[in-house]
N, CA and C atoms as an extended XYZ file, in Angstrom:
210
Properties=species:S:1:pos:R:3:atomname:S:1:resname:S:1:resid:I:1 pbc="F F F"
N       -71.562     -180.863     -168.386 N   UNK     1
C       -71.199     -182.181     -168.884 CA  UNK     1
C       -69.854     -182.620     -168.300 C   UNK     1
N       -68.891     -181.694     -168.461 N   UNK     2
C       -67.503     -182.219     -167.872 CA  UNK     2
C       -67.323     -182.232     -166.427 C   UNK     2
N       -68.467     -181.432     -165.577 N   UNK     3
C       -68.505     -181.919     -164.553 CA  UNK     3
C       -68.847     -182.974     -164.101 C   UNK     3
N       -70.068     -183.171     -164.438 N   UNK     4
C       -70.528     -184.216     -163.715 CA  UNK     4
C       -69.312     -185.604     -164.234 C   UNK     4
N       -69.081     -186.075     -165.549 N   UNK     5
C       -67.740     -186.901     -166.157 CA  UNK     5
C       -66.766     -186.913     -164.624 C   UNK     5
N       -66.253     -185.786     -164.237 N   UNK     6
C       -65.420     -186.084     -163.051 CA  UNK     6
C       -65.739     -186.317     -162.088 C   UNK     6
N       -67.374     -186.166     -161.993 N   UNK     7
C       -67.757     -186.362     -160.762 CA  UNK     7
C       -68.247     -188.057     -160.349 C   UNK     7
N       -68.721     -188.525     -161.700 N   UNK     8
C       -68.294     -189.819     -161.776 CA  UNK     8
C       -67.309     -190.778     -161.864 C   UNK     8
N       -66.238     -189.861     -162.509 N   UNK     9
C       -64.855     -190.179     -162.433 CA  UNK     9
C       -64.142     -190.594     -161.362 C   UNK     9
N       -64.500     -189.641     -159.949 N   UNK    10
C       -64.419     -189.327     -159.033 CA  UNK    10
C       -64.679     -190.768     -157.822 C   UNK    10
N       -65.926     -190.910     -158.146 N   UNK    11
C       -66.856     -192.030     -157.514 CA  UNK    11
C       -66.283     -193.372     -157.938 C   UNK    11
N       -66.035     -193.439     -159.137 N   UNK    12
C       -65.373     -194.715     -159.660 CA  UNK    12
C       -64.366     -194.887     -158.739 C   UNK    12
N       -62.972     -193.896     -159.041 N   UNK    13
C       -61.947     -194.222     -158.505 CA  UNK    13
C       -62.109     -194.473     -156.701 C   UNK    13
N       -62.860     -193.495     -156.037 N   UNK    14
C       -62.974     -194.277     -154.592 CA  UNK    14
C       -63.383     -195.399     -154.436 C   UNK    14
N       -65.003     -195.883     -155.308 N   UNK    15
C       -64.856     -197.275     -155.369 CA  UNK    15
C       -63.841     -198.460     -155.767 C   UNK    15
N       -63.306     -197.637     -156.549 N   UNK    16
C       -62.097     -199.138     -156.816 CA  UNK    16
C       -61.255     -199.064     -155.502 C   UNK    16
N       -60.729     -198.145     -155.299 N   UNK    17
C       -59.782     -197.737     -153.898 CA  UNK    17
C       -60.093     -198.609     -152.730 C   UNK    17
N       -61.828     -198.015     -152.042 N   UNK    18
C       -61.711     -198.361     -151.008 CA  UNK    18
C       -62.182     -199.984     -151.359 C   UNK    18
N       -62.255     -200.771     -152.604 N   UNK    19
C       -62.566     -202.502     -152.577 CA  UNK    19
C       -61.372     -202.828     -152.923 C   UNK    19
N       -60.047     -202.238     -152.576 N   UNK    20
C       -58.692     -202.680     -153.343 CA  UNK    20
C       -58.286     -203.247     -151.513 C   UNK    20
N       -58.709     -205.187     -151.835 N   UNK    21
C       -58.168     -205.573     -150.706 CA  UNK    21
C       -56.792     -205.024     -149.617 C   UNK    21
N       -55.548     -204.671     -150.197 N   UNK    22
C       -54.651     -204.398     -150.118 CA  UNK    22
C       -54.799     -202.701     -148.897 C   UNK    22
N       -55.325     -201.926     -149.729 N   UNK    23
C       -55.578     -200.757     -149.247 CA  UNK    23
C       -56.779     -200.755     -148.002 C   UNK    23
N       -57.806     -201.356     -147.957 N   UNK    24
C       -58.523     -201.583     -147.064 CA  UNK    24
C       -57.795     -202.130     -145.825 C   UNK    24
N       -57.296     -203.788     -146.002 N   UNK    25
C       -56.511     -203.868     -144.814 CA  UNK    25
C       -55.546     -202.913     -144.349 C   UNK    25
N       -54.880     -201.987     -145.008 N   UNK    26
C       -53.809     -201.304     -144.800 CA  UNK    26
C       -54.652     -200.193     -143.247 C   UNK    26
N       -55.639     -199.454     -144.259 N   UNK    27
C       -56.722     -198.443     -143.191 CA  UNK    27
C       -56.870     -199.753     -142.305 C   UNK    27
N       -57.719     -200.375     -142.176 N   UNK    28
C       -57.740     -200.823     -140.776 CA  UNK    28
C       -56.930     -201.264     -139.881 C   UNK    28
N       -55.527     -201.484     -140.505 N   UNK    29
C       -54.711     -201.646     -139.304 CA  UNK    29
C       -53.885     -199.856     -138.592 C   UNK    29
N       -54.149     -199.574     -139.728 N   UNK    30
C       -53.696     -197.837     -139.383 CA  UNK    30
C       -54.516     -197.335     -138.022 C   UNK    30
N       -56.244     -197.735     -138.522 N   UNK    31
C       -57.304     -197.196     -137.555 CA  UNK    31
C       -57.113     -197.984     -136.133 C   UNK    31
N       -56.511     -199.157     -136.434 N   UNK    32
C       -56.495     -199.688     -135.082 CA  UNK    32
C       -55.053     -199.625     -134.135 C   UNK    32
N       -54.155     -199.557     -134.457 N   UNK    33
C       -52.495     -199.422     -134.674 CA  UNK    33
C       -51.641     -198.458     -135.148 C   UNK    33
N       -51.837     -197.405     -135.050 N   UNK    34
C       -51.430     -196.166     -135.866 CA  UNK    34
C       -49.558     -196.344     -135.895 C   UNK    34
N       -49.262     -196.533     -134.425 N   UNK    35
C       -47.602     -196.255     -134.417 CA  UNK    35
C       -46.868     -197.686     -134.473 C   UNK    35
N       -47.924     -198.369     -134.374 N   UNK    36
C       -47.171     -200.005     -134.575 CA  UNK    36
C       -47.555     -200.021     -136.460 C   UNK    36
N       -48.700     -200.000     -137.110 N   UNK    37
C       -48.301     -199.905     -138.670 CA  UNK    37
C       -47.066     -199.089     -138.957 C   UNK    37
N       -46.942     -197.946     -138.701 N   UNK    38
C       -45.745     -197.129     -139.164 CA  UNK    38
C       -44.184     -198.003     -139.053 C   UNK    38
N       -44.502     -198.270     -137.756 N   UNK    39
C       -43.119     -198.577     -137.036 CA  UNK    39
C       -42.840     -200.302     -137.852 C   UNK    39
N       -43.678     -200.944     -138.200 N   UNK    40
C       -43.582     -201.833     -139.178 CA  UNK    40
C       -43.047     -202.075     -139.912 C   UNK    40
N       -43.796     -200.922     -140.923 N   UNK    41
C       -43.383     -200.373     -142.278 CA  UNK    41
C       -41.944     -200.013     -142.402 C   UNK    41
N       -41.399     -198.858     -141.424 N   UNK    42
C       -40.133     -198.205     -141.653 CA  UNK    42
C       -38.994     -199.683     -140.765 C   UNK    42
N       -39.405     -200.845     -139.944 N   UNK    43
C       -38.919     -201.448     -139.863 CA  UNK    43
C       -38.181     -202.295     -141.240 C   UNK    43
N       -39.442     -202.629     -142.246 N   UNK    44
C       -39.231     -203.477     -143.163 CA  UNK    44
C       -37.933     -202.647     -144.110 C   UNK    44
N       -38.669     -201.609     -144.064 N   UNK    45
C       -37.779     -200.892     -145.303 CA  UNK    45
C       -36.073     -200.690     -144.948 C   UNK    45
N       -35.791     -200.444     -143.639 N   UNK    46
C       -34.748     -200.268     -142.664 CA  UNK    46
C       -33.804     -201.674     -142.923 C   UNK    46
N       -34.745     -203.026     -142.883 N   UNK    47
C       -34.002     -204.173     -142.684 CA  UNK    47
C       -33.293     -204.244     -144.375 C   UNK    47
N       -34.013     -203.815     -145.128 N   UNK    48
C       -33.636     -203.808     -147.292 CA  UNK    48
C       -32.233     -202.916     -146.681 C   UNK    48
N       -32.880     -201.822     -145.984 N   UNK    49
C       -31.142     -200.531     -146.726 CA  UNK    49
C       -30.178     -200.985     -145.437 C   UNK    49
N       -30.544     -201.451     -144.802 N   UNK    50
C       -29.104     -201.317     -143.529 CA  UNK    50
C       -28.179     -202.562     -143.715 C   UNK    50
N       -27.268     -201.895     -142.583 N   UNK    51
C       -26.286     -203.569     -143.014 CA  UNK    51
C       -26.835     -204.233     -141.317 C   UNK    51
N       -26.047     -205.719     -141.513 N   UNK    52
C       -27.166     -206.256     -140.125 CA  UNK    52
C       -26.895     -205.828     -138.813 C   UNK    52
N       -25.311     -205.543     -138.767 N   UNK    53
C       -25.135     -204.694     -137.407 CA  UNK    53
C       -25.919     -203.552     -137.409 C   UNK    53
N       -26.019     -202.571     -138.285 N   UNK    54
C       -26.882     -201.591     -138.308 CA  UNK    54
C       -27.742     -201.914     -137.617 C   UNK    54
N       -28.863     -203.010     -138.476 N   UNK    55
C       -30.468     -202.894     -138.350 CA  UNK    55
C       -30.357     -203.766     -137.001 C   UNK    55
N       -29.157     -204.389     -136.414 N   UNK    56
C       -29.773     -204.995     -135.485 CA  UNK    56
C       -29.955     -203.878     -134.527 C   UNK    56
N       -28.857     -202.525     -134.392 N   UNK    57
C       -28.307     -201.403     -133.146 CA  UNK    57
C       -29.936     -200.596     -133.067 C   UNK    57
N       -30.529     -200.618     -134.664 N   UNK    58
C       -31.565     -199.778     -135.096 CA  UNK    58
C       -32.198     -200.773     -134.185 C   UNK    58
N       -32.787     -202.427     -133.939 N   UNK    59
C       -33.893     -202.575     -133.392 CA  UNK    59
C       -33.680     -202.755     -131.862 C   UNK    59
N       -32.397     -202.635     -131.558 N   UNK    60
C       -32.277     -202.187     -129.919 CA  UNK    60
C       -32.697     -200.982     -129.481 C   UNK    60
N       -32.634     -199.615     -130.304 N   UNK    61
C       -33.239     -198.402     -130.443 CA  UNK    61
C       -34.455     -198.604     -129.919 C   UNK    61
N       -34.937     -199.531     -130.282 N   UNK    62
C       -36.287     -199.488     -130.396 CA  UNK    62
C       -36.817     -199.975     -129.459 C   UNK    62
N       -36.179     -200.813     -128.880 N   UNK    63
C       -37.020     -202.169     -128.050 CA  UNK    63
C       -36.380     -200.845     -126.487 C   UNK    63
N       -35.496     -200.229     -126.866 N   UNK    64
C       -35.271     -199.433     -125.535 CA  UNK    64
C       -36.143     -198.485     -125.076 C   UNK    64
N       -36.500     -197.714     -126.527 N   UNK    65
C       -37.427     -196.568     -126.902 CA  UNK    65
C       -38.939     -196.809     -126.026 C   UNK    65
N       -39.523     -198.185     -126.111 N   UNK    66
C       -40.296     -198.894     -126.152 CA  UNK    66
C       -40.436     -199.113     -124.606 C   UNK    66
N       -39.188     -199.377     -123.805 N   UNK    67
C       -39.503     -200.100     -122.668 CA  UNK    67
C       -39.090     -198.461     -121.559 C   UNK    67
N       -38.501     -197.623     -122.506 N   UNK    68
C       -39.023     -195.977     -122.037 CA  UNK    68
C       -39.578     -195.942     -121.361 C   UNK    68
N       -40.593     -195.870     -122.254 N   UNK    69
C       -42.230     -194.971     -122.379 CA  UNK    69
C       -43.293     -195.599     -121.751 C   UNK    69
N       -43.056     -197.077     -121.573 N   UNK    70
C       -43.711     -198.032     -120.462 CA  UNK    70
C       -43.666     -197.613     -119.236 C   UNK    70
């Protein structure tokens, strides 16, 4: 009995998950974009904690990093 309870339990929660607009777009830009989602993300969060000289030195880092590896 208490298995199967989690095993439906189980099923529920992926269904809500994978129809949670939010989280769906998130996977498909991951699946398509792996280091540009990341690099996004830790952009956004970077621009909240830094000060602007910081985040600007942080996005020269980047754009250098970038024209690297090209």
């Amino acid at each position: 009995m208490n298995d199967r309870k989690a095993e439906i339990d189980k099923i529920i929660k992926d269904m809500v998950k994978n129809k949670s607009l939010p989280y769906a777009n998130a996977v498909k830009k991951i699946k398509k974009d792996r280091k540009g989602y990341y690099q996004q993300k830790d952009i956004k969060l970077k621009s909240k904690s830094l000060s602007t000289d910081r985040f600007q030195q942080y996005l020269k880092a980047i754009q250098e990093e970038d024209n690297d590896s090209n």
